[in-house]
C-alpha positions in Angstrom: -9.1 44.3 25.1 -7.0 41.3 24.9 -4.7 39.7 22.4 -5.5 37.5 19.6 -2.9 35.3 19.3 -4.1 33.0 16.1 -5.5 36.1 14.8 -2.4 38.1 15.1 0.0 35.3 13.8 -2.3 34.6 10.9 -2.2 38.7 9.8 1.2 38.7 10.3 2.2 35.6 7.9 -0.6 36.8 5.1 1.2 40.3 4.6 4.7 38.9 5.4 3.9 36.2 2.3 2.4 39.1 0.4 5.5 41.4 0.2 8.4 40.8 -2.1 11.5 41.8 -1.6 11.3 44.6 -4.3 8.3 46.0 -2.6 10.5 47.3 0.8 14.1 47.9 -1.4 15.4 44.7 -1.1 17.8 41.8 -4.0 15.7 39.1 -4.8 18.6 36.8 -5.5 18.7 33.5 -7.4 18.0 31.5 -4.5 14.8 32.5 -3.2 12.3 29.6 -3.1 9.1 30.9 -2.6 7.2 34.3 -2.9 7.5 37.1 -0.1 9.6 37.8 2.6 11.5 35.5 4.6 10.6 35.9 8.4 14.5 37.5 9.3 14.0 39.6 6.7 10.5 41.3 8.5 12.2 41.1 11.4 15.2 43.6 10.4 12.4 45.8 9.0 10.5 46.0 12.3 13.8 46.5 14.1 13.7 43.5 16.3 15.0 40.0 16.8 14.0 37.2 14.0 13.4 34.8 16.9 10.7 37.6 18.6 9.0 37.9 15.8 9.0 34.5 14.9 7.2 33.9 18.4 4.7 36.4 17.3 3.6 34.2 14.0 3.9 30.6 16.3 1.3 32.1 18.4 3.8 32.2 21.3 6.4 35.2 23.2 5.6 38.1 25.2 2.5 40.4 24.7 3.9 42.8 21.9 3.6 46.7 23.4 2.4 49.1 21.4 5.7 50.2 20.3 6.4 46.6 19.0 3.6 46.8 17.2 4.2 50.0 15.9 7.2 49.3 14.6 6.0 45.9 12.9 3.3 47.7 11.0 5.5 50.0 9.7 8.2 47.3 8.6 5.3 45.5 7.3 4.4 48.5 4.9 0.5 48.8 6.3 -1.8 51.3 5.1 -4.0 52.9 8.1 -6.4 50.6 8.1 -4.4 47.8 8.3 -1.9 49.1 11.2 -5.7 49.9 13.3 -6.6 46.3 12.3 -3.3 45.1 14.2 -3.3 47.0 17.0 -6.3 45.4 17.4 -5.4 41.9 17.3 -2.7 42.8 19.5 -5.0 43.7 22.0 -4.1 47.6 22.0 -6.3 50.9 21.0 -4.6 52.0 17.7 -2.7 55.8 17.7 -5.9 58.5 17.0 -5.3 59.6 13.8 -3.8 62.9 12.7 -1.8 65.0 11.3 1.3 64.3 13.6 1.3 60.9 13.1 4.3 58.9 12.2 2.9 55.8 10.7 4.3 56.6 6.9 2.4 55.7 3.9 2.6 52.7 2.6 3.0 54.2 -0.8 5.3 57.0 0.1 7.7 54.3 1.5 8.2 52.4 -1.9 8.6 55.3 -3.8 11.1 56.0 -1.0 12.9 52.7 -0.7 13.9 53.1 -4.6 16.0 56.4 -3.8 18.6 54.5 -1.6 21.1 55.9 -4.1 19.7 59.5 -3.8 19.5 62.1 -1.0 16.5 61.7 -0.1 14.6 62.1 3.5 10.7 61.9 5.2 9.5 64.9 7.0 6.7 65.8 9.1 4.7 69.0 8.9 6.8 70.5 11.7 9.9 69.3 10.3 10.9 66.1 12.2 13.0 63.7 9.7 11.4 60.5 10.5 13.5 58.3 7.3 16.7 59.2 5.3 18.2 57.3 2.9 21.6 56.4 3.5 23.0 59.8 0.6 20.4 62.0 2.5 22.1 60.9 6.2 26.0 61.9 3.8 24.7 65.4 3.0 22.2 66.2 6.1 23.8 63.7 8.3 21.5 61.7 11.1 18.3 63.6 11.4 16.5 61.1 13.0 18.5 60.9 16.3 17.4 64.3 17.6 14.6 63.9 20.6 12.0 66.2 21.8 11.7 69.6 20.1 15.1 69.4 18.9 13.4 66.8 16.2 12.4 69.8 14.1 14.6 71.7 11.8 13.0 74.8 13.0 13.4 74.6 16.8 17.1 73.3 15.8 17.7 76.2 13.5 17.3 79.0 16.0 18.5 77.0 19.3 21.1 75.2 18.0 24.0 76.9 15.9 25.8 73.9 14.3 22.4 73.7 12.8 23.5 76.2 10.5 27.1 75.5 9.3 25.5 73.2 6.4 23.8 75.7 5.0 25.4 79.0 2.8 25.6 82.4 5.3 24.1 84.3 2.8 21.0 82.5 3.1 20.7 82.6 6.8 18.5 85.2 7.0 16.0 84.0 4.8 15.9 80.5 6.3 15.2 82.2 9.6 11.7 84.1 7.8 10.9 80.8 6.6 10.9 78.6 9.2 9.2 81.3 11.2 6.3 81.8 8.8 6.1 78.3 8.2 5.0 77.8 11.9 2.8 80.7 11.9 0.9 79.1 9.6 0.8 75.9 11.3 -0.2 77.1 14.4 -2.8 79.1 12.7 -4.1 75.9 11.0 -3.9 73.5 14.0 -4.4 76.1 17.0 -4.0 76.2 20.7 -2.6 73.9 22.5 -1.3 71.8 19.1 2.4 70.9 19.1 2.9 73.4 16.7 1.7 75.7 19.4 4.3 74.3 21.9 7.1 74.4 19.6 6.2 78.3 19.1 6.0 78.7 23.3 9.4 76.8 23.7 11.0 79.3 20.7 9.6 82.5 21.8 11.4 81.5 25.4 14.7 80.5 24.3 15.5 82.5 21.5 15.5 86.1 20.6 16.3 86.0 17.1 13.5 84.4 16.9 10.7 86.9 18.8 12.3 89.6 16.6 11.7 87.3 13.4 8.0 86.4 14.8 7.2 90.2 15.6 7.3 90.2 11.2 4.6 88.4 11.3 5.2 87.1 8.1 3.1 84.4 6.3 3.6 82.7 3.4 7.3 82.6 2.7 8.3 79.6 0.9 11.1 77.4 0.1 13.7 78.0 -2.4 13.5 75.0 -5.2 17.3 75.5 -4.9 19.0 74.8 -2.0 22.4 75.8 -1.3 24.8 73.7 1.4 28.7 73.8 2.4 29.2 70.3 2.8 31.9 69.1 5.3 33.4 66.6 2.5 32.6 68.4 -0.5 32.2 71.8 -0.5 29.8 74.3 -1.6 26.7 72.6 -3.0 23.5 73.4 -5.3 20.5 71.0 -5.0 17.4 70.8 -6.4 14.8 69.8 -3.7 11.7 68.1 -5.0 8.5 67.8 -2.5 5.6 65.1 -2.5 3.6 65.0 -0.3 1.1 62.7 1.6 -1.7 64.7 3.0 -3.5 61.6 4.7 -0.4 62.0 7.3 0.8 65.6 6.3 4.1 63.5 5.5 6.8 65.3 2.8 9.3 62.9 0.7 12.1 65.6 -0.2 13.9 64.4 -2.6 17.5 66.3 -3.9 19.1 66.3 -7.6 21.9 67.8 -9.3 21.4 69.3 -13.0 23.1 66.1 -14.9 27.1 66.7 -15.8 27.1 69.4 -13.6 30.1 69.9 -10.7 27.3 69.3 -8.4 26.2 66.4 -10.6 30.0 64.7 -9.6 29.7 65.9 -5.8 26.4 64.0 -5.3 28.0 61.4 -6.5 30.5 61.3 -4.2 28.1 61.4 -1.5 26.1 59.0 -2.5 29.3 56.6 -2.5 30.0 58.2 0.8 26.5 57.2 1.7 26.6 53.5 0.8 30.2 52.9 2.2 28.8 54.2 5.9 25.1 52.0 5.5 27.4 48.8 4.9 29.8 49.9 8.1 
C-alpha cells in the first residue's frame, strides 16, 4: 500500500480549511483573514514542526509513519472514519478498532477544549489519562507522562505509594475495592488474554494488598460523586466529579466542580490560576 501524495495533501488542506479556531479551543483575533486554521496552528495540534507538515500539504517531505499520522488525525479532530480514510492515503493499515483505542472523539474533544479553565481530564476504560486540561494537570498533576502499566490509576494505586498522598486516608480503603472491582469487571467483559487481563496478572504478582482485595471478589463497587483530595498547594479538597462518556472508544471526560461560593469554590480557583500560569511557562 503506497502513499497518496495529492490525495493526502488535498485531505489535509479540506479539514485544515474546515476547522475554526473555536472548534479546537483556540482566539480568533481581529486579524484573521480567512476561514480555518492557519497551517502553524495544525501543526502545534499534531505536535510537530509547521514546516513538516507544510511538506505534507505541498505534496513533498518524508513518508509520514504511522505515529505521524496518528497524531495529525487527532490534531485534526477526525471522526473514525475519517482517521481510517487517512491512514489510507498515507499508505498505512489504519489501528483495528476497539475498545482500547486512543483516537478520541471528535466530539468529546470540543466539549473538552472548552474546560481549559476547569479540572478536567480523558480516561480510558482501564484508567490511562490520555488529555488534561491545564487545572486538571494543578490538582492531578501530569497523568499523561506515566508509560506501560504504570498509565493506569489502578496499577499506580497499589504499586506506587505517592499515588496515594492526593487522595484523603480515610478513603484509602475504599479506593482500593474500587479499582479492584472495577477490573474484575473488565476483565470479565473483555476476557483472556485482553489488557485488562494483563494488568490483573502484573497486579496479582507485585502486590499483596491487592490479591487480598481480589480474593473479595467484589463487583460492582462504584465511584463516589464526591471526591475528596489533600492538595499539595491547597489543602483538603471536595470535588464533584462528573462522567461522560463515549462508548464508540469506551473514552470517559471527568470533569470536576466545586458547589458555587463554597471554600472549595475559592480553592479551585486558585488552581485553575495555578493551572494557566504553568501552561503559559
Amino acid at each position: 500500500m503506497g502513499i497518496d501524495r495529492p490525495g493526502l495533501a488535498e485531505f489535509l488542506r479540506r479539514r485544515r480549511e474546515a476547522l475554526q479556531p473555536e472548534d479546537v479551543g483556540l482566539p480568533r483575533g481581529s486579524r484573521r483573514r480567512t476561514g480555518g486554521l492557519r497551517r502553524e496552528e495544525v501543526a502545534a495540534l499534531c505536535h510537530m514542526s509547521a514546516d513538516y507538515y507544510a511538506r505534507l500539504e505541498r505534496e513533498r517531505g518524508p513518508h509520514p509513519s504511522e505515529q505521524m499520522i496518528a497524531s495529525i488525525a487527532q490534531g485534526l479532530r477526525l471522526s473514525l472514519d475519517e482517521r481510517d480514510h487517512l491512514f489510507r492515503l498515507a499508505g498505512h493499515r489504519p489501528p483495528v478498532r476497539g475498545t482500547y483505542g486512543e483516537h478520541i472523539g471528535p466530539g468529546m474533544l470540543r466539549i473538552f477544549d472548552r474546560l481549559q479553565d476547569t479540572p478536567a481530564e480523558i480516561v480510558t476504560e482501564l484508567g490511562e489519562t490520555l488529555r488534561q486540561t491545564p487545572a486538571g494537570v494543578a490538582l492531578t498533576g501530569d497523568l499523561t507522562s506515566f508509560t506501560g502499566p504504570a498509565r493506569s490509576i489502578g496499577y499506580r494505586w497499589f504499586t506506587d505509594p505517592g499515588t496515594r498522598a492526593l487522595y484523603a486516608p480515610e478513603d484509602h480503603a475504599f479506593l482500593s475495592r474500587m479499582f479492584a472491582s472495577g477490573l474484575r469487571g473488565l476483565v470479565t467483559l473483555r476476557g483472556p488474554g485482553s489488557r485488562a487481563a494483563e494488568l490483573l496478572d502484573l497486579l496479582l504478582a507485585r502486590s499483596e494488598e491487592f490479591r487480598t482485595v481480589w480474593e473479595r471478589h467484589e463487583v460492582g463497587v462504584r465511584p463516589h460523586e464526591v471526591k475528596r483530595f489533600v492538595h499539595p498547594s491547597v489543602g483538603a479538597l471536595e470535588l464533584t466529579c462528573q462522567t461522560l462518556l463515549d462508548p464508540a472508544q469506551s473514552h470517559m471526560l471527568l470533569v470536576y466542580t466545586a458547589v458555587p461560593g463554597s471554600e472549595n469554590a475559592q480553592k479551585l480557583q486558585l488552581l485553575s490560576v495555578l493551572g494557566a500560569a504553568a501552561s503559559v511557562g
